[in-house]
C-alpha positions in Angstrom: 0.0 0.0 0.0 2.6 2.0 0.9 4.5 1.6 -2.4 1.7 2.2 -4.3 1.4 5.7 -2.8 4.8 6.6 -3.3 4.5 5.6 -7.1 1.2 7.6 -7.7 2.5 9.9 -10.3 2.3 13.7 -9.2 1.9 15.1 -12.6 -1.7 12.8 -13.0 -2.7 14.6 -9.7 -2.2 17.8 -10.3 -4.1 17.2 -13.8 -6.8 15.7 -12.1 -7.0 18.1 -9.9 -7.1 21.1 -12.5 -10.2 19.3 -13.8 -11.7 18.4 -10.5 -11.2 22.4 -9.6 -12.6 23.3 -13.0 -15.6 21.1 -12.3 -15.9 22.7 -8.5 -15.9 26.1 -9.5 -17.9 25.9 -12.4 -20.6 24.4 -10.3 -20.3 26.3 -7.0 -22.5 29.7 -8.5 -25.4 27.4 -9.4 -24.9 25.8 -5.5 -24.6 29.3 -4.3 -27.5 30.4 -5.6 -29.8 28.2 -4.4 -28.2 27.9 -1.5 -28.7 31.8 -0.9 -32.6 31.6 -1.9 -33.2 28.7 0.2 -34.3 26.4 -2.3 -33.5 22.8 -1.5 -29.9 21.3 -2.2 -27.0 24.4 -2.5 -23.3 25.0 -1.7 -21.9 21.6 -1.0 -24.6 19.5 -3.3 -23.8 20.8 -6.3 -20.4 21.2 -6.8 -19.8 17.7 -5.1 -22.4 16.0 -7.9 -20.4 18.1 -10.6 -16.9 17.0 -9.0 -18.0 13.1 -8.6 -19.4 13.3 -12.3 -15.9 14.4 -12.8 -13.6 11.9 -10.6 -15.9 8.9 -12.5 -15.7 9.7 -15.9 -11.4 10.8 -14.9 -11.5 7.2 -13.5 -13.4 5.7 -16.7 -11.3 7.2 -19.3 -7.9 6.1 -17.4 -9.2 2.7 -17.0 -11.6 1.9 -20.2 -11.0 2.2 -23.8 -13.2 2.6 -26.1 -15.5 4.6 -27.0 -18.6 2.4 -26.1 -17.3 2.1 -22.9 -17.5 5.6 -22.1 -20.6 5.8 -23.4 -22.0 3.4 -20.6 -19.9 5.2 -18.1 -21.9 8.2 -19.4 -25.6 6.7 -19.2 -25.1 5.3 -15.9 -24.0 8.5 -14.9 -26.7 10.7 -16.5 -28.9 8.1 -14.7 -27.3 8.3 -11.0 -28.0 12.0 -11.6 -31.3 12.0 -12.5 -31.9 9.8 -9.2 -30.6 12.4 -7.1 -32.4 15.3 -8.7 -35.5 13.5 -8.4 -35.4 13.5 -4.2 -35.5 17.5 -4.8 -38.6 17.4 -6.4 -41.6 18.0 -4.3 -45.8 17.4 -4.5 -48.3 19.1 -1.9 -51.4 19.9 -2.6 -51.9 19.9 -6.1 -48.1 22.4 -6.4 -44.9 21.1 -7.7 -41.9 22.7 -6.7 -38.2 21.9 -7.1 -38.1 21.0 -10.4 -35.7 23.7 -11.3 -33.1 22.5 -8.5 -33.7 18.9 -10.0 -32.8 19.9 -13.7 -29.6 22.5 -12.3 -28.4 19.1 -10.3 -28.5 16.9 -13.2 -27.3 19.7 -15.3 -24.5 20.1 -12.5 -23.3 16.5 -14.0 -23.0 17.4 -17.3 -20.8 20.2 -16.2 -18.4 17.6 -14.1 -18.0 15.4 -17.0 -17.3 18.0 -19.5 -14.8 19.1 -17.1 -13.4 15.6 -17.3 -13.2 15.4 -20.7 -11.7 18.6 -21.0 -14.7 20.4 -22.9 -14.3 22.9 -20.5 -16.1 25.6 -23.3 -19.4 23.0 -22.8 -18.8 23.4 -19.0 -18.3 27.0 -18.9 -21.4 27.4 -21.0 -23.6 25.1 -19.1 -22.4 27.3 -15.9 -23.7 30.0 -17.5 -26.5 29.0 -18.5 -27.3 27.7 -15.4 -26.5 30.4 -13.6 -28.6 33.1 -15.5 -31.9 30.5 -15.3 -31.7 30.4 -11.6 -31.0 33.8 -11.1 -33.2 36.0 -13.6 -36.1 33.0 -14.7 -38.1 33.4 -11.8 -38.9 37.0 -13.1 -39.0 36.7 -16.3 -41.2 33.1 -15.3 -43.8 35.5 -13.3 -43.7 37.9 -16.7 -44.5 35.3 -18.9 -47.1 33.5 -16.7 -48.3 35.8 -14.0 -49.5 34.4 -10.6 -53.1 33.8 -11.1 -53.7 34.1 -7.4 -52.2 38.1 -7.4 -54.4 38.6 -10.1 -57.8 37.6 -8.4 -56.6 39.6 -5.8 -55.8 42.6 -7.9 -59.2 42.1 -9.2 -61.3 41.3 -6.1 -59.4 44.9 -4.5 -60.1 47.1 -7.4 -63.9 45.5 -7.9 -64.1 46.4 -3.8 -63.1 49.9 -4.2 
Protein backbone atom coordinates (compact mmCIF):
# COMPACT_ATOMS: atom_id res chain seq x y z
CA UNK A 1 0.00 0.00 0.00
CA UNK A 2 2.63 2.04 0.88
CA UNK A 3 4.53 1.62 -2.40
CA UNK A 4 1.70 2.16 -4.33
CA UNK A 5 1.37 5.74 -2.81
CA UNK A 6 4.78 6.61 -3.34
CA UNK A 7 4.54 5.58 -7.11
CA UNK A 8 1.23 7.65 -7.75
CA UNK A 9 2.46 9.93 -10.34
CA UNK A 10 2.28 13.74 -9.16
CA UNK A 11 1.95 15.05 -12.57
CA UNK A 12 -1.65 12.81 -12.99
CA UNK A 13 -2.67 14.59 -9.67
CA UNK A 14 -2.21 17.82 -10.25
CA UNK A 15 -4.07 17.18 -13.79
CA UNK A 16 -6.80 15.72 -12.15
CA UNK A 17 -6.99 18.14 -9.86
CA UNK A 18 -7.06 21.08 -12.53
CA UNK A 19 -10.16 19.30 -13.76
CA UNK A 20 -11.66 18.37 -10.49
CA UNK A 21 -11.24 22.44 -9.56
CA UNK A 22 -12.63 23.34 -12.96
CA UNK A 23 -15.61 21.14 -12.32
CA UNK A 24 -15.89 22.68 -8.46
CA UNK A 25 -15.92 26.07 -9.54
CA UNK A 26 -17.89 25.88 -12.42
CA UNK A 27 -20.63 24.41 -10.34
CA UNK A 28 -20.30 26.30 -7.02
CA UNK A 29 -22.55 29.66 -8.51
CA UNK A 30 -25.37 27.41 -9.35
CA UNK A 31 -24.94 25.78 -5.48
CA UNK A 32 -24.58 29.29 -4.27
CA UNK A 33 -27.47 30.45 -5.63
CA UNK A 34 -29.83 28.16 -4.36
CA UNK A 35 -28.18 27.92 -1.48
CA UNK A 36 -28.72 31.84 -0.92
CA UNK A 37 -32.56 31.55 -1.94
CA UNK A 38 -33.22 28.66 0.21
CA UNK A 39 -34.27 26.40 -2.32
CA UNK A 40 -33.54 22.76 -1.45
CA UNK A 41 -29.85 21.32 -2.16
CA UNK A 42 -27.04 24.43 -2.49
CA UNK A 43 -23.26 25.00 -1.66
CA UNK A 44 -21.91 21.62 -1.02
CA UNK A 45 -24.61 19.52 -3.26
CA UNK A 46 -23.82 20.75 -6.25
CA UNK A 47 -20.39 21.16 -6.82
CA UNK A 48 -19.84 17.66 -5.13
CA UNK A 49 -22.45 16.03 -7.93
CA UNK A 50 -20.39 18.09 -10.57
CA UNK A 51 -16.95 16.98 -8.95
CA UNK A 52 -18.00 13.09 -8.56
CA UNK A 53 -19.41 13.33 -12.29
CA UNK A 54 -15.89 14.44 -12.81
CA UNK A 55 -13.63 11.93 -10.64
CA UNK A 56 -15.94 8.87 -12.49
CA UNK A 57 -15.68 9.72 -15.86
CA UNK A 58 -11.41 10.82 -14.95
CA UNK A 59 -11.53 7.16 -13.49
CA UNK A 60 -13.39 5.66 -16.70
CA UNK A 61 -11.26 7.18 -19.29
CA UNK A 62 -7.86 6.07 -17.38
CA UNK A 63 -9.19 2.67 -16.97
CA UNK A 64 -11.64 1.95 -20.25
CA UNK A 65 -10.99 2.16 -23.76
CA UNK A 66 -13.21 2.64 -26.14
CA UNK A 67 -15.52 4.56 -27.01
CA UNK A 68 -18.58 2.40 -26.13
CA UNK A 69 -17.34 2.14 -22.85
CA UNK A 70 -17.53 5.56 -22.14
CA UNK A 71 -20.62 5.78 -23.37
CA UNK A 72 -21.95 3.41 -20.65
CA UNK A 73 -19.93 5.16 -18.05
CA UNK A 74 -21.93 8.17 -19.38
CA UNK A 75 -25.59 6.67 -19.20
CA UNK A 76 -25.07 5.27 -15.92
CA UNK A 77 -23.95 8.48 -14.92
CA UNK A 78 -26.75 10.66 -16.48
CA UNK A 79 -28.88 8.09 -14.72
CA UNK A 80 -27.31 8.32 -11.00
CA UNK A 81 -28.00 11.97 -11.62
CA UNK A 82 -31.26 12.00 -12.51
CA UNK A 83 -31.91 9.82 -9.25
CA UNK A 84 -30.56 12.39 -7.07
CA UNK A 85 -32.42 15.31 -8.74
CA UNK A 86 -35.47 13.54 -8.45
CA UNK A 87 -35.45 13.51 -4.18
CA UNK A 88 -35.47 17.50 -4.82
CA UNK A 89 -38.61 17.41 -6.37
CA UNK A 90 -41.64 18.00 -4.27
CA UNK A 91 -45.79 17.42 -4.51
CA UNK A 92 -48.30 19.12 -1.89
CA UNK A 93 -51.44 19.92 -2.64
CA UNK A 94 -51.86 19.89 -6.06
CA UNK A 95 -48.11 22.42 -6.38
CA UNK A 96 -44.94 21.14 -7.65
CA UNK A 97 -41.93 22.74 -6.67
CA UNK A 98 -38.21 21.89 -7.13
CA UNK A 99 -38.07 20.96 -10.44
CA UNK A 100 -35.70 23.74 -11.33
CA UNK A 101 -33.05 22.50 -8.48
CA UNK A 102 -33.66 18.92 -10.04
CA UNK A 103 -32.78 19.88 -13.66
CA UNK A 104 -29.63 22.46 -12.35
CA UNK A 105 -28.35 19.07 -10.26
CA UNK A 106 -28.54 16.89 -13.19
CA UNK A 107 -27.29 19.72 -15.31
CA UNK A 108 -24.46 20.08 -12.49
CA UNK A 109 -23.27 16.47 -14.05
CA UNK A 110 -23.00 17.36 -17.34
CA UNK A 111 -20.79 20.17 -16.25
CA UNK A 112 -18.38 17.64 -14.13
CA UNK A 113 -18.03 15.40 -17.02
CA UNK A 114 -17.32 18.01 -19.54
CA UNK A 115 -14.81 19.09 -17.07
CA UNK A 116 -13.43 15.60 -17.32
CA UNK A 117 -13.23 15.40 -20.73
CA UNK A 118 -11.65 18.64 -21.02
CA UNK A 119 -14.68 20.43 -22.90
CA UNK A 120 -14.34 22.86 -20.48
CA UNK A 121 -16.05 25.63 -23.31
CA UNK A 122 -19.43 23.04 -22.81
CA UNK A 123 -18.77 23.41 -19.00
CA UNK A 124 -18.29 27.03 -18.92
CA UNK A 125 -21.36 27.36 -21.02
CA UNK A 126 -23.57 25.15 -19.14
CA UNK A 127 -22.43 27.31 -15.89
CA UNK A 128 -23.65 30.03 -17.54
CA UNK A 129 -26.53 29.04 -18.48
CA UNK A 130 -27.32 27.66 -15.42
CA UNK A 131 -26.50 30.43 -13.61
CA UNK A 132 -28.59 33.10 -15.48
CA UNK A 133 -31.90 30.48 -15.34
CA UNK A 134 -31.65 30.36 -11.61
CA UNK A 135 -30.98 33.78 -11.11
CA UNK A 136 -33.17 36.00 -13.56
CA UNK A 137 -36.08 32.97 -14.66
CA UNK A 138 -38.13 33.42 -11.80
CA UNK A 139 -38.91 37.02 -13.06
CA UNK A 140 -39.00 36.67 -16.30
CA UNK A 141 -41.20 33.08 -15.30
CA UNK A 142 -43.77 35.49 -13.29
CA UNK A 143 -43.70 37.93 -16.75
CA UNK A 144 -44.50 35.33 -18.93
CA UNK A 145 -47.09 33.53 -16.74
CA UNK A 146 -48.33 35.83 -14.01
CA UNK A 147 -49.47 34.37 -10.60
CA UNK A 148 -53.14 33.77 -11.14
CA UNK A 149 -53.72 34.10 -7.43
CA UNK A 150 -52.18 38.06 -7.38
CA UNK A 151 -54.43 38.56 -10.07
CA UNK A 152 -57.76 37.64 -8.45
CA UNK A 153 -56.64 39.63 -5.78
CA UNK A 154 -55.77 42.57 -7.92
CA UNK A 155 -59.24 42.09 -9.23
CA UNK A 156 -61.31 41.33 -6.09
CA UNK A 157 -59.37 44.86 -4.55
CA UNK A 158 -60.09 47.08 -7.45
CA UNK A 159 -63.87 45.54 -7.87
CA UNK A 160 -64.13 46.37 -3.85
CA UNK A 161 -63.13 49.94 -4.18
Amino acid sequence: MVEAILDVSWAEVGENLAHLGAAFLLAAPLGWDRERRHRGPGLRTFPLVAIGSCAFLLIGRSLLEGSESHARLLYGLMTGIGFIGGGSILKDRGSVSGTATAASIWNTGAIGAAAAWQRYEIAIALSAVNFALLRFGRSAKGWVAPDPDAEDADRSARNAG
